[in-house]
C-alpha positions in Angstrom: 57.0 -6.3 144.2 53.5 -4.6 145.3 55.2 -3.0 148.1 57.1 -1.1 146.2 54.9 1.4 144.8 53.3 1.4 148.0 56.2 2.3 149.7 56.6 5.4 147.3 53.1 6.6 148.0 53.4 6.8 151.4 56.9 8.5 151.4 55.7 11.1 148.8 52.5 11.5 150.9 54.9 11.9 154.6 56.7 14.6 152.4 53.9 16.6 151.3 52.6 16.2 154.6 56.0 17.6 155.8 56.3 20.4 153.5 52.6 21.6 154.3 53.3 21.7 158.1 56.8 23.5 157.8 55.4 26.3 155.1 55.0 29.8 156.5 51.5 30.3 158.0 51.1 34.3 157.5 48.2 36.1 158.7 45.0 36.7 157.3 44.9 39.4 154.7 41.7 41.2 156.1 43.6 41.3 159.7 44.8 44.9 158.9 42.1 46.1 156.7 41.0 49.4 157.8 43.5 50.7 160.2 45.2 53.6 160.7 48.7 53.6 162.3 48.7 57.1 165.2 52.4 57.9 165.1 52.6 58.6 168.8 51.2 55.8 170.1 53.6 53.6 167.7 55.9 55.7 169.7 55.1 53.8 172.7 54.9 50.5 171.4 58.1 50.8 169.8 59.8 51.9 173.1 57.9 49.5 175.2 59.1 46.9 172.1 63.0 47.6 172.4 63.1 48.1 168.8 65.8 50.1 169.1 67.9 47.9 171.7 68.9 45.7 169.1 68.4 47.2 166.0 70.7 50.2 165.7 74.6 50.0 164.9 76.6 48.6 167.6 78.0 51.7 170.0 75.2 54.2 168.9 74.4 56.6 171.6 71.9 59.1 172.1 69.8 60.6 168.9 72.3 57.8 166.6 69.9 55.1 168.6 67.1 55.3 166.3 68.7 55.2 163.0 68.0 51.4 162.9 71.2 50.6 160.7 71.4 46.9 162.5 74.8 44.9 163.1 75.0 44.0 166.3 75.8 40.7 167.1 74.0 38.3 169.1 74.9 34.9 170.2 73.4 31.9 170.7 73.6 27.6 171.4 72.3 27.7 167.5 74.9 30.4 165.9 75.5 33.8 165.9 72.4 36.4 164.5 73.2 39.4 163.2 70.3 42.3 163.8 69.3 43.7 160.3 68.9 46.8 159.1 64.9 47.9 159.8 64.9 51.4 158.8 62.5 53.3 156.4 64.8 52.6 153.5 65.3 50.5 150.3 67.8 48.2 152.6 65.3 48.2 155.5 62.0 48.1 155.9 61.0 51.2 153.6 58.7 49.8 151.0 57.1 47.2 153.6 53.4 47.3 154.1 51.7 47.1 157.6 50.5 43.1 156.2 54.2 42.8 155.5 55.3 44.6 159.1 52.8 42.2 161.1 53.5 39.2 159.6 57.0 39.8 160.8 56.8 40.8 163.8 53.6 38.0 164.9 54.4 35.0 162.7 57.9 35.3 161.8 57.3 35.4 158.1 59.1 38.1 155.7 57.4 39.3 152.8 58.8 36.9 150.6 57.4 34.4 152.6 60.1 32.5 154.0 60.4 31.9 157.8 62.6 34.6 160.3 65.0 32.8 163.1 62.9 33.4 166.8 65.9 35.5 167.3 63.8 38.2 165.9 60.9 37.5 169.3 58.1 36.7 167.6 56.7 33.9 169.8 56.1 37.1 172.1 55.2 39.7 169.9 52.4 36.6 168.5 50.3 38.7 171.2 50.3 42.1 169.7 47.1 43.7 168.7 46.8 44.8 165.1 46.3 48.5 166.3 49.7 48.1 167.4 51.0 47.4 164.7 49.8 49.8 162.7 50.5 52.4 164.8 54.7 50.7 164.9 54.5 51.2 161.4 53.9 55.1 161.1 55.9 55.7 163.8 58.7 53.9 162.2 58.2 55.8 159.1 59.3 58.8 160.8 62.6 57.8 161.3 66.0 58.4 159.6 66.9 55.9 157.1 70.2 53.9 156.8 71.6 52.1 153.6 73.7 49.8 155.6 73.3 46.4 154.2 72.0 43.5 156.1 74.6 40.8 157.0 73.9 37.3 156.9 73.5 35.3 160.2 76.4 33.3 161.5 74.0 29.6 161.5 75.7 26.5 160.6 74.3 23.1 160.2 71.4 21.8 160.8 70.4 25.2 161.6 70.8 27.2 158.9 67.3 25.4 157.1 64.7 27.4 157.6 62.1 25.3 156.3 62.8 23.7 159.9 61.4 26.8 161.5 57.7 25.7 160.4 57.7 22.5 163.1 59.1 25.2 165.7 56.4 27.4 165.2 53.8 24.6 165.4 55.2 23.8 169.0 55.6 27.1 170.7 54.2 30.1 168.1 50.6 30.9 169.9 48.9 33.8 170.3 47.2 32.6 174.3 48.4 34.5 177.3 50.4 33.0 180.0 49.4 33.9 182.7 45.1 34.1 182.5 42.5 34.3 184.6 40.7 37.2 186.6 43.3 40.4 186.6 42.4 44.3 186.9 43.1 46.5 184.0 46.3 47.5 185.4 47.7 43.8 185.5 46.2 43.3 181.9 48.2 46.1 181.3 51.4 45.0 182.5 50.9 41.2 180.8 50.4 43.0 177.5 53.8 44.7 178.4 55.8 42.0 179.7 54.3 38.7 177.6 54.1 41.1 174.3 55.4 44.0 173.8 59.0 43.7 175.5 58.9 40.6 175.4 60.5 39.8 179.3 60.2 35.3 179.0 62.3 35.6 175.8 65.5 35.6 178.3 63.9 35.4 181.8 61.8 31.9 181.2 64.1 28.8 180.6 64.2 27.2 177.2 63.0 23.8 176.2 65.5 21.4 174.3 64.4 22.5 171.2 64.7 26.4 172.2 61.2 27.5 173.3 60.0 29.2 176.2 59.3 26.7 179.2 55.9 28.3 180.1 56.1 26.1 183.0 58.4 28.2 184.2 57.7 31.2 183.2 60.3 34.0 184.4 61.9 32.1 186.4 65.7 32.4 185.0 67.7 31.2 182.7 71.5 30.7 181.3 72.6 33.7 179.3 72.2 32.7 175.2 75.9 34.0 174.5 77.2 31.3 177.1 78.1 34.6 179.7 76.2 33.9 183.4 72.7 33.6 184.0 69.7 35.9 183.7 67.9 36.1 186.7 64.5 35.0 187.7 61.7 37.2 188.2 58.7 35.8 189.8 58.1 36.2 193.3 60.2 33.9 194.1 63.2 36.1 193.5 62.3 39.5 193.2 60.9 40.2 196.5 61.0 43.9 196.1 57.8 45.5 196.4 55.6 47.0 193.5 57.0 50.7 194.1 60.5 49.2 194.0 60.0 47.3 190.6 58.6 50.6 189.4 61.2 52.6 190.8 64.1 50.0 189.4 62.4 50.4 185.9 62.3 54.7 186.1 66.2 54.5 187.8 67.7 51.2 186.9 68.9 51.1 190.8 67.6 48.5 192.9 66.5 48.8 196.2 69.9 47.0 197.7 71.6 50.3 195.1 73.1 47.8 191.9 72.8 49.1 189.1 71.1 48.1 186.2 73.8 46.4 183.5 74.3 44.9 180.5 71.6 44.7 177.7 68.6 45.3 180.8 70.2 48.9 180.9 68.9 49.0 177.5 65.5 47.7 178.8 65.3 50.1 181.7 66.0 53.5 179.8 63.0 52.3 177.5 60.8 51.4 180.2 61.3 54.9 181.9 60.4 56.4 178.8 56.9 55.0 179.4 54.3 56.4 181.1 54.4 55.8 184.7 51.4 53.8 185.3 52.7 51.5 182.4 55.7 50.7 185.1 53.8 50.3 187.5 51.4 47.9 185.0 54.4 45.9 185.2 55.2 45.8 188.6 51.5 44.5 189.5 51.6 41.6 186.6 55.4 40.4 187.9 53.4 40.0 191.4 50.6 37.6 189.6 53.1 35.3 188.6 53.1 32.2 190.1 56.1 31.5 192.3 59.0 29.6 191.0 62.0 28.6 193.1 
């Protein structure tokens, strides 16, 4: 009968073990101490982000695009997520902090502490700078608020426990750049843009079983989440098109061959030819350091 108790120990020691490596893991609180958000350089980030893109009501055009009301629907192998409402209001973000701002957007961790679905990119945005941040906040506080409500996501069974999201994070939440090594200040540039800030492996790198990034294949292409075609790959491998072309495709949204630009990418182009031009170009010399994936 001595193997009973013993038997209880270690199942209540395997579940505090559990619940300690599935709790939200939030930043440190001195890792915003001391900055200052500049409005127009949140500006950037935020456009560079896509922030907008899937964040404001579903059909809003023009000046309507930044009133970050959420709604639009996104889905997915896992469910169907709902964007929420992030505007500077009591129903959005209006009373976060910058703590509270980061620890969304680079863990995944709201300020009540429980854990966001990746849905919001935050194995990407993990590689932000704190400046940025910062400087996301004050821009966003500049914008018109919304008191749409928030709808719940659409996440059934097993997916719908959070708490689960803790073992996700330990596999694939890290703050190390892809693709390393010895690159100019314009193709660190363009990895800050395309690893971080919008985020590009979130739908052009294959997922894993479990629903992170390959790495190994990083930007090489992947099925569409809603189940709709296949987004293409964008190493060398497949984007031949020269560095003035990839910038030029990014300022227009025609490619060389005269497509158009369609879908939610049209969304990614009019951001990225908001940025300055050398940021576009940033990008265009990075998507030529990536290693070649057939």
């Amino acid at each position: 009968m001595r193997i009973l108790p013993a038997i209880a120990v270690l199942a209540l020691g395997g579940a505090a073990a559990g619940w300690w490596i599935t709790a939200p893991a939030p930043l440190p609180a001195t890792t915003f101490e001391g900055l200052t958000g500049d409005v127009l350089r949140g500006e950037t980030v935020f456009t560079a982000a896509g922030c907008a893109s899937c964040h404001m009501a579903p059909e809003a055009e023009g000046d309507a695009e930044l009133m970050l009301a959420g709604g639009q629907r996104f889905a997915s192998p896992y469910g169907t997520f709902i964007a929420p409402n992030i505007s500077p209001s009591p129903q959005g973000i209006g009373g976060w902090s910058v703590a509270d701002l980061g620890n969304a957007l680079m863990r995944g961790v709201s300020p009540e502490g429980a854990h966001y679905y990746p849905a919001l990119p935050y194995a990407s945005y993990a590689k932000m700078q704190p400046q940025d941040v910062a400087d996301i906040h004050a821009y966003m506080q500049t914008l018109p608020p919304s008191d749409a409500a928030s709808l719940p996501h659409e996440i059934a069974f097993p997916f719908n426990i959070r708490r689960s999201l803790g073992v996700w994070k330990a596999l694939y939440l890290t703050e190390g750049w892809v693709i390393d090594g010895d690159l100019t200040p314009e193709e660190i540039r363009g990895r800050e843009i395309v690893e971080a800030l919008a985020h590009c492996g979130e739908c052009h790198t294959p997922r894993t079983a479990l629903g992170g990034m390959d790495t190994a294949r990083w930007l090489a292409g992947a099925p569409n989440p809603s189940g709709e075609g296949r987004i293409p790959g964008i190493t060398p491998a497949q984007l031949t098109w020269s560095t003035g072309e990839i910038a030029t495709y990014l300022t227009s949204g025609f490619t060389p061959e005269y497509d158009s630009a369609g879908g939610h990418m049209a969304h990614v182009v009019e951001n990225m030819a908001k940025l300055p031009q050398s940021d576009r170009q940033a990008v265009a010399a990075y998507l030529k350091k990536v290693p070649a994936v057939e």
